[in-house]
N, C-alpha and C positions, 0 to 999 in steps of 0.2 A: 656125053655121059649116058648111060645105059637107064633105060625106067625100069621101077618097078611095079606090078599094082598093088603090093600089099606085103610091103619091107616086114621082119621082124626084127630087125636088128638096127642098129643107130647108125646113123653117117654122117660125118660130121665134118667141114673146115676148118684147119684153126690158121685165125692171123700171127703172122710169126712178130710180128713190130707189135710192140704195146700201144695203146692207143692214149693220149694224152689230150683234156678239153677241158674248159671251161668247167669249176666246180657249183653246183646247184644249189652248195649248203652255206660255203663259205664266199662264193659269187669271184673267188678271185681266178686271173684267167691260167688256163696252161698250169694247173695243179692236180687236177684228177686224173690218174694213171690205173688203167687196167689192159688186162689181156681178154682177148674176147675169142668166138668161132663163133660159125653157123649151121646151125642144126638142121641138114636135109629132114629128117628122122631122128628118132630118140624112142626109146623103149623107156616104162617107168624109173624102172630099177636101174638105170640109167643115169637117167635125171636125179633121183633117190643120192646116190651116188655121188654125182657132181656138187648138187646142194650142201653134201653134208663135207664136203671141201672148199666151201664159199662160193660157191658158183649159184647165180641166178641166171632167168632167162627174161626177155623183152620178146616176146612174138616168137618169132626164132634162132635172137641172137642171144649168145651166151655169155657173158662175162665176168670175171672175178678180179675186184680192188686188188691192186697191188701193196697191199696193206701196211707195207713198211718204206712205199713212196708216196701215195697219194695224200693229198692236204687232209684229206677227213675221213679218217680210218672206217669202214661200214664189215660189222662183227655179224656174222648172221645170228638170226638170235628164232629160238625156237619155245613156244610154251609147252607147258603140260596138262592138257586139259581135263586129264583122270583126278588130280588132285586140285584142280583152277576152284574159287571164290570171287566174285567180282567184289571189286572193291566199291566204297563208296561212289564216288564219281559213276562209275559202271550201272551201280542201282539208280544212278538218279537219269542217267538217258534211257535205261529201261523203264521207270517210272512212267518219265517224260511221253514216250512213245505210248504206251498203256492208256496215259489222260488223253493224248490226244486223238488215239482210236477209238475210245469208249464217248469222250466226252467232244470232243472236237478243240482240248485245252492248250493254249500255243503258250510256254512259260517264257515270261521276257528275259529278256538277255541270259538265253539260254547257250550259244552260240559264242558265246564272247568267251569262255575258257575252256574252247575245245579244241583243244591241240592237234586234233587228230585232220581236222576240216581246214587243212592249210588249201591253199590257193594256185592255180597257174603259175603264180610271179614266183613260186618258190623251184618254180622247174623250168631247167634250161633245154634247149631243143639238142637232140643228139645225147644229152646225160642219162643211160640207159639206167644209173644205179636212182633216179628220182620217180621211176614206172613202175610203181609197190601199191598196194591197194592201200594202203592203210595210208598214202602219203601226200596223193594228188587229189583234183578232184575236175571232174570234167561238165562240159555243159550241154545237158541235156535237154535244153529249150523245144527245139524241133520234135522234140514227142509228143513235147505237151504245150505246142503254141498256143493253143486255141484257151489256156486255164486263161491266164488273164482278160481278157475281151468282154465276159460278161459279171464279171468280181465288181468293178466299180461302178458298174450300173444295176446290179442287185443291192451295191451296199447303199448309196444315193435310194434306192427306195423303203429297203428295211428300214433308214436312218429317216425317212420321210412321213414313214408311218410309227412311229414310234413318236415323235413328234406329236402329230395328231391326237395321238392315245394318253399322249401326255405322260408318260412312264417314266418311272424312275430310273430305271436302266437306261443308259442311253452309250453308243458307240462314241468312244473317242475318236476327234482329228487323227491324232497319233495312232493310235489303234488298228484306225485302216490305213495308215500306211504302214506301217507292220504286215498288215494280214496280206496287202499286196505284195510287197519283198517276199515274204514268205510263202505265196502261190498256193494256200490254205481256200480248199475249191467251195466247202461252203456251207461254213461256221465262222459268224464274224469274233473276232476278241473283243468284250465286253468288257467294262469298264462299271463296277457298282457306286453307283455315288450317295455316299451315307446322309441322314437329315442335317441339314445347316444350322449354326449356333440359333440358338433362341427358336428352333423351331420344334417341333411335340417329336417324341421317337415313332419310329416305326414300328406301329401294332402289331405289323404282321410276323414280327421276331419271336422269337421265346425270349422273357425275361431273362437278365444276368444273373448269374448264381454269385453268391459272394463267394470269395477267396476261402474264407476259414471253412465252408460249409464243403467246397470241393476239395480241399484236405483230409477233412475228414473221412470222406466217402473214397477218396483214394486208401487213404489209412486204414480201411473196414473192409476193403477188396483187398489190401496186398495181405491182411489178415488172414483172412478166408482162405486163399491161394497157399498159403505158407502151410493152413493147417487144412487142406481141402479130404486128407484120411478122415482127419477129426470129423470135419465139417458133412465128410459123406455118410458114417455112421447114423450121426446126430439126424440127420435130413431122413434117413433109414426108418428110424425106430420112432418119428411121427410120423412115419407113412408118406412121404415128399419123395416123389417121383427122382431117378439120378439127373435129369435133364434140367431141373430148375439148378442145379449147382452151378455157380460161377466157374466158369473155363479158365483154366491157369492158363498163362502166357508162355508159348515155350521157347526156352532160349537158343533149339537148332536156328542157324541163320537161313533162311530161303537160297534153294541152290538156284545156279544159273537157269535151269528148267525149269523150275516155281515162276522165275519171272515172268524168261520168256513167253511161256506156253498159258500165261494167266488165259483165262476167261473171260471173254468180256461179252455186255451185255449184249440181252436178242436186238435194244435198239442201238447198235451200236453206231455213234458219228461215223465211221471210216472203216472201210475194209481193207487190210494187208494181205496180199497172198502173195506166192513164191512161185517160181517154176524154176526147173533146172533141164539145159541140156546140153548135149556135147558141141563144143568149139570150135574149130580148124585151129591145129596149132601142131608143133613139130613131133610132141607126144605121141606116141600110137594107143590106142583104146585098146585094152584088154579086160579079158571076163573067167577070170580061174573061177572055179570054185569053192573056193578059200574064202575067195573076198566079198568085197560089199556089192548089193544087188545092181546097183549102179554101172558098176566096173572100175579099172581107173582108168584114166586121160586128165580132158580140161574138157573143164565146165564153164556153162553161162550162168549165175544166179540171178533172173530177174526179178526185181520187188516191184509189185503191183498196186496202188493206189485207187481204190474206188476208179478200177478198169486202167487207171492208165500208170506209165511206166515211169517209176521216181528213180529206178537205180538200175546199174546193173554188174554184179561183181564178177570178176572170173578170178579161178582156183582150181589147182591140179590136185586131183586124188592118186596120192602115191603109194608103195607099199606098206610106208610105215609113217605116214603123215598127210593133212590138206596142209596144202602150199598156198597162202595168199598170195596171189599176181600183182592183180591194181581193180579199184572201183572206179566205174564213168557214176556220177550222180548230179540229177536235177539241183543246181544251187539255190532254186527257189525253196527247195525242204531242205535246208541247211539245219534252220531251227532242232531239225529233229537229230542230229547229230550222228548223221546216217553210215559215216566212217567207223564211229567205236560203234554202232550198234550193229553194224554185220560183220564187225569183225567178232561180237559177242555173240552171233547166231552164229558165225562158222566155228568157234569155240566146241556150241553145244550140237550142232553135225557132227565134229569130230568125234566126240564122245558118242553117239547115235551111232556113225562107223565101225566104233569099236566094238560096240556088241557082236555085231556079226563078223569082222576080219579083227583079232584080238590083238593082232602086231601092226597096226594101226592105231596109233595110240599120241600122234604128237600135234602142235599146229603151228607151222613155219611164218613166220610174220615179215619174211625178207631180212632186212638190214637194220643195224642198231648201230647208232650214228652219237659215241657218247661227247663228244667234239662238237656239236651242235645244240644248242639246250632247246631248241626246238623241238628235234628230232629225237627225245631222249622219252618220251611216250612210253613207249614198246617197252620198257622195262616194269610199266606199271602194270602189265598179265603176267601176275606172280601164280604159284612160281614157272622161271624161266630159267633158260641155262642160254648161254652165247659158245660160239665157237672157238677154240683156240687157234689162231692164222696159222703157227709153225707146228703144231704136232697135229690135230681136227680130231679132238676129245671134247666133250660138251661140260662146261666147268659153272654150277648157277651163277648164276650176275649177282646175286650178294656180294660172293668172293671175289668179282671182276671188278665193282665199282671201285671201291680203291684204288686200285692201280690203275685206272682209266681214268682218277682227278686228278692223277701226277704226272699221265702222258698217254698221249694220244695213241701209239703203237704199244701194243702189251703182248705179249705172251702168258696167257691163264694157266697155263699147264705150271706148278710149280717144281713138279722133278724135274731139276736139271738135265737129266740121264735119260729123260724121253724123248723119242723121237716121231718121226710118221712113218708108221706103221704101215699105212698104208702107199706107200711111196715107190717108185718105180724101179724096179731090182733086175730087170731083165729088158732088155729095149729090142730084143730080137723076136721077142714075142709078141709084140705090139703089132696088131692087123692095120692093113693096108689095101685100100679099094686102087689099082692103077690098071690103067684101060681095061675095063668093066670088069678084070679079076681081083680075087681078095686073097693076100697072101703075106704070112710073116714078114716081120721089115727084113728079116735075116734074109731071105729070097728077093723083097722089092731092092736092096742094095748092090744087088747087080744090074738092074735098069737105072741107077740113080747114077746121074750125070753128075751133080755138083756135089764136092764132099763138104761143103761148110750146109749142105741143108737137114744133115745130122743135129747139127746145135739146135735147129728148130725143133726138130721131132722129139728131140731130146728132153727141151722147154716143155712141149708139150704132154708127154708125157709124165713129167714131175706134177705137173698141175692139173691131171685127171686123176691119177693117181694108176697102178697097177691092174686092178680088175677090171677098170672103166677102158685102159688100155689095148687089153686084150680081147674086148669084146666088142667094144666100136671099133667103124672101119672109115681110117682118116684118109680122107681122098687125097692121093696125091696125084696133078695132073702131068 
């Protein structure tokens, strides 16, 4: 086969036999069915393309569920991060992360209802549809062997002097074993232990207020607030400064940015920082003018921990979306629930992208797996839209979930009288790379020896669809 140094154009193989394995969601064997290729090259708009037909990639292989034979249907499912809210749940791993940068605060059984922070045992070797960022989680001990080694012999003497001082705070058993699971480098989790029965209270507290006395005083601010026109006049005309006024509470909800990009203090427990850069992957990197400073391809998003490395995600910048890949992360900060919380930092990227490339505006989360109550997550980055398998129109997952409690295989699209649009209407114009020239299939079918390798191209070309068609160039040897 012929090199290039500096393709712009996609090249692709595609396997003509579907590939059937072992399911990763439902564990049963010989039930997951998809059709795959191999991406020499790929141009965005390309990729862009493929995705928005159910196609993902792994490295450089491509493949799309066979959606109406595989045991557990996988609906691509895409949010909208111009109009996203994080929801509860969302605010509290952002919290979470917040106390523990500021404060060095580890919340207990923080980890136990995060769906997002599933484990190896849920992914089978070869199951390309289980290699999603949001889905696995890998183990990044070797970057940071060296965290434990001095954790139990600092805590052994914090807890030794403490003792001595005779203090009331003292380190739970449990506690440090905690903080050692969780590879927390060096704030131990305390444990406050209140005065025992029959013994004097702690001076050093402020007195309790009674109940009826902090009613009131809630009662005299929601007042205030109600009438704070009134209240500003009145404060006016003795001469009281506008500053002593009580600050009404306001009921915008803090956007995704408010959280993220909180402030935290000069002493702060922990430093996060970010770096981003380009990947090896089948993508080609480009830099219009149009778009965002960056370019698009595939990126490395590494997260940095007081210098050393807890994560690292990759994600393609496309022309009208970031594409989540898969995240590797340290299982030692599991705690921090480090799956929903970069998938809530690439959220608010996306939206940062969009200022500058304005038809960039989407954030692809892979596969949405509603056959799975596991894997049913990804529906919680409202609002979202899923894909339709037989027409590839984007229909919100409001309107989807019903029909997806009553079976597994759906068609979203509810005109019967729709079809795909984008479907393959010409097979003569479909490009073809054969001994290192590139030429319509209409001219490669006078070099083509076998006449049944028509049904393959054929295949293939129903399932890139028409414009992907004609502009990658399918190698045939």
């Amino acid at each position: 086969m012929a090199s290039w140094s500096a393709p712009t154009f996609s090249l692709v193989e595609y396997f003509e036999s579907q590939t059937v394995f072992q399911c990763g969601y439902c564990k049963n064997v010989a039930c997951s069915v998809s059709n795959g290729m191999w991406a020499h090259s790929l141009t965005v708009q390309d990729y862009q393309d493929l995705i928005d037909r159910g196609w993902r990639r792994s490295g450089k292989y491509l493949y799309k569920p066979v959606m109406n034979k595989t045991c557990c249907p996988q609906y691509t499912i895409r949010c909208r991060p111009l109009q996203f809210q994080p929801s509860k749940s969302h605010k509290k791993v952002l919290k979470k992360m917040l106390k523990f940068l500021a404060k060095g605060e580890i919340s207990k059984g923080s980890c136990e209802d995060e769906p997002m922070d599933s484990t190896m045992e849920d992914a089978v070797a070869g199951d390309f549809a289980l290699i999603n960022k949001l889905d696995i989680k890998c183990d990044l001990k070797t970057l940071s062997s060296d965290l434990k080694g001095g954790i139990e012999s600092e805590e052994k003497k914090k807890e030794n002097s403490l003792k001595k001082e005779g203090s009331k705070e003292l380190i739970h058993p449990q506690a440090i074993e905690e903080k050692l699971g969780s590879g927390e480098p060096s704030h131990s989790v305390k444990v406050h232990i209140g005065p025992k029965p029959g013994k004097g209270a702690d001076l050093s507290k402020p007195p309790c207020r009674k109940a009826k006395e902090m009613r009131k005083e809630r009662k005299r601010l929601k007042l205030m607030q109600q009438n704070s026109a009134g209240a500003f006049e009145g404060f006016q005309a003795q001469g009281q400064p506008a500053s002593l006024l009580p600050k009404a509470k306001s009921n915008q909800p803090k956007s995704l940015e408010d959280l993220i990009f909180e402030s935290l203090p000069e002493n702060a427990s922990h430093k996060l920082e970010f770096t981003r850069f380009l990947v090896d992957s089948p993508l080609e990197a480009e830099y219009p003018a149009n778009g965002p400073e960056c370019g698009y391809g595939s990126f490395h998003q590494q997260y940095w921990l007081d210098g050393k490395i807890i994560a690292v995600g990759v994600i393609d910048i496309l022309p009208y979306c970031v594409s989540s890949v898969y995240l590797y992360y340290d299982p030692d900060y599991s705690f921090l629930s480090l799956g929903v919380y970069s998938a809530l930092r690439e959220i608010a990227f996306t939206k940062q992208l969009h200022e500058r490339a304005s038809q960039l505006s989407y954030y692809y989360m892979g596969f949405y797996i509603h056959s799975c109550p596991k894997m049913r997550y990804k529906g919680q980055y409202r609002p979202s839209d899923l894909l339709c398998p037989e027409t590839y129109v984007w229909v919100p997952i409001e309107q989807c979930l019903p029909s997806l409690d009553n079976s597994k295989y759906c068609r979203f699209n509810q005109d019967p009288q729709a079809v795909d649009e984008g479907r393959s209407q010409d097979l003569n114009r479909l490009r073809v790379l054969h001994r290192r020239s590139t030429m319509p299939y209409a001219v490669y079918k006078n070099y083509q020896e076998d006449p049944s390798e028509e049904e393959g191209v054929l295949e293939y070309a129903n399932l890139v669809g028409q414009k992907c068609a004609e502009r990658m160039l399918l190698f045939r040897n």
